[in-house]
C-alpha positions in Angstrom: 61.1 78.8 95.8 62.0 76.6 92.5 65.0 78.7 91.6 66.1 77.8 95.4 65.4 74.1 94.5 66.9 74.5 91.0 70.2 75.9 92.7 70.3 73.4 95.1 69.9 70.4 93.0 72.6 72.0 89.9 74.8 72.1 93.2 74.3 68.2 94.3 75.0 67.0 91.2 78.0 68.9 90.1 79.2 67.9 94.0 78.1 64.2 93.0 80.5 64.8 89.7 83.3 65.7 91.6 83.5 63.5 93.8 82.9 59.9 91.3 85.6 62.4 89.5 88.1 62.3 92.2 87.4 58.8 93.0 88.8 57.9 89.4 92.0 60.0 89.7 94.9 57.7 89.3 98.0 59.5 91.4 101.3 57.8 90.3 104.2 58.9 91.7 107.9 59.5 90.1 111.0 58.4 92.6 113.4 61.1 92.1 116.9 60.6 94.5 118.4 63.9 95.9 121.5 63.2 97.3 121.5 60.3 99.8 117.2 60.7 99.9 114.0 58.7 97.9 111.5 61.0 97.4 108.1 60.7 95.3 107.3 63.1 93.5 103.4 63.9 93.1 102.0 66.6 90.7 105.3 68.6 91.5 105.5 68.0 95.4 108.4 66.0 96.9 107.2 63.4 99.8 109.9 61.7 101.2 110.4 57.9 100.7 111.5 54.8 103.3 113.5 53.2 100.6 113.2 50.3 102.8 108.9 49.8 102.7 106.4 50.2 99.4 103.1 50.3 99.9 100.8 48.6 97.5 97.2 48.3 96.7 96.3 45.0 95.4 93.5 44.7 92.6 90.1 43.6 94.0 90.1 40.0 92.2 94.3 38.9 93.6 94.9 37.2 97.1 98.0 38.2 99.6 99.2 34.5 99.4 99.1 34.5 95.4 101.2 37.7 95.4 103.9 36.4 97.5 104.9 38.3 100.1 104.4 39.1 103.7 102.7 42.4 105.2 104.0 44.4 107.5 101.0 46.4 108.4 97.3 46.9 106.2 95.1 49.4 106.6 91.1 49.5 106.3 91.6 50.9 102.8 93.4 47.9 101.7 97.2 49.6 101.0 99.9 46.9 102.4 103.4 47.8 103.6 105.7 45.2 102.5 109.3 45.4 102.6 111.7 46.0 100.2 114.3 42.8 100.2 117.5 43.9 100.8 119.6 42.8 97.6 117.4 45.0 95.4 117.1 48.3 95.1 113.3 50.4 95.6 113.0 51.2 91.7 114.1 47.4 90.8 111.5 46.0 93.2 108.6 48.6 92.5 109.1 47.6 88.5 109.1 44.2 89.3 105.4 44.6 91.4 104.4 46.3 88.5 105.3 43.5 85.8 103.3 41.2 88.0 100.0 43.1 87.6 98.8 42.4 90.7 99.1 46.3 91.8 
């Protein structure tokens, strides 16, 4: 009976672990052009981009308005589709998101 408990609570916690461990994971992704396609490329896999939407996270302590732009669509999770203006390419205006710090 206390090597059943034993097992099960070595289990939880390492469960526990991954999870808070996952939770931390930062996934980037690289925009790699093929042709006349935007893809991102995540840990090796290819996910085809709209080159004319980015969605963004904002940081917990930043306001829509103070970031200056205008949604298209937001989830419960918080990730915004905005869209990319048309004189600038997707790499320009993901850089320029970045520089803000608001992302």
């Amino acid at each position: 009976m206390q090597m059943r408990n034993c097992i099960f609570v070595i289990v939880f916690f390492l469960f526990i672990f991954q999870f808070f461990l996952s939770q931390q994971r930062e996934r980037k992704g690289e925009i790699k052009r093929v042709k006349d396609s935007v893809f991102v490329s995540i840990d090796e896999k290819l996910y085809v981009a709209n080159p004319e939407v980015v969605t963004v996270k904002l940081k917990p302590d930043t306001e829509k308005s103070k970031a200056g732009f205008e949604a298209l669509r937001q989830n419960q999770l918080g990730y915004i589709d905005i869209t990319v203006p048309d004189s600038l390419d997707l790499e320009d205006y993901v850089a320029q998101l970045e520089k803000t710090g608001y992302y």
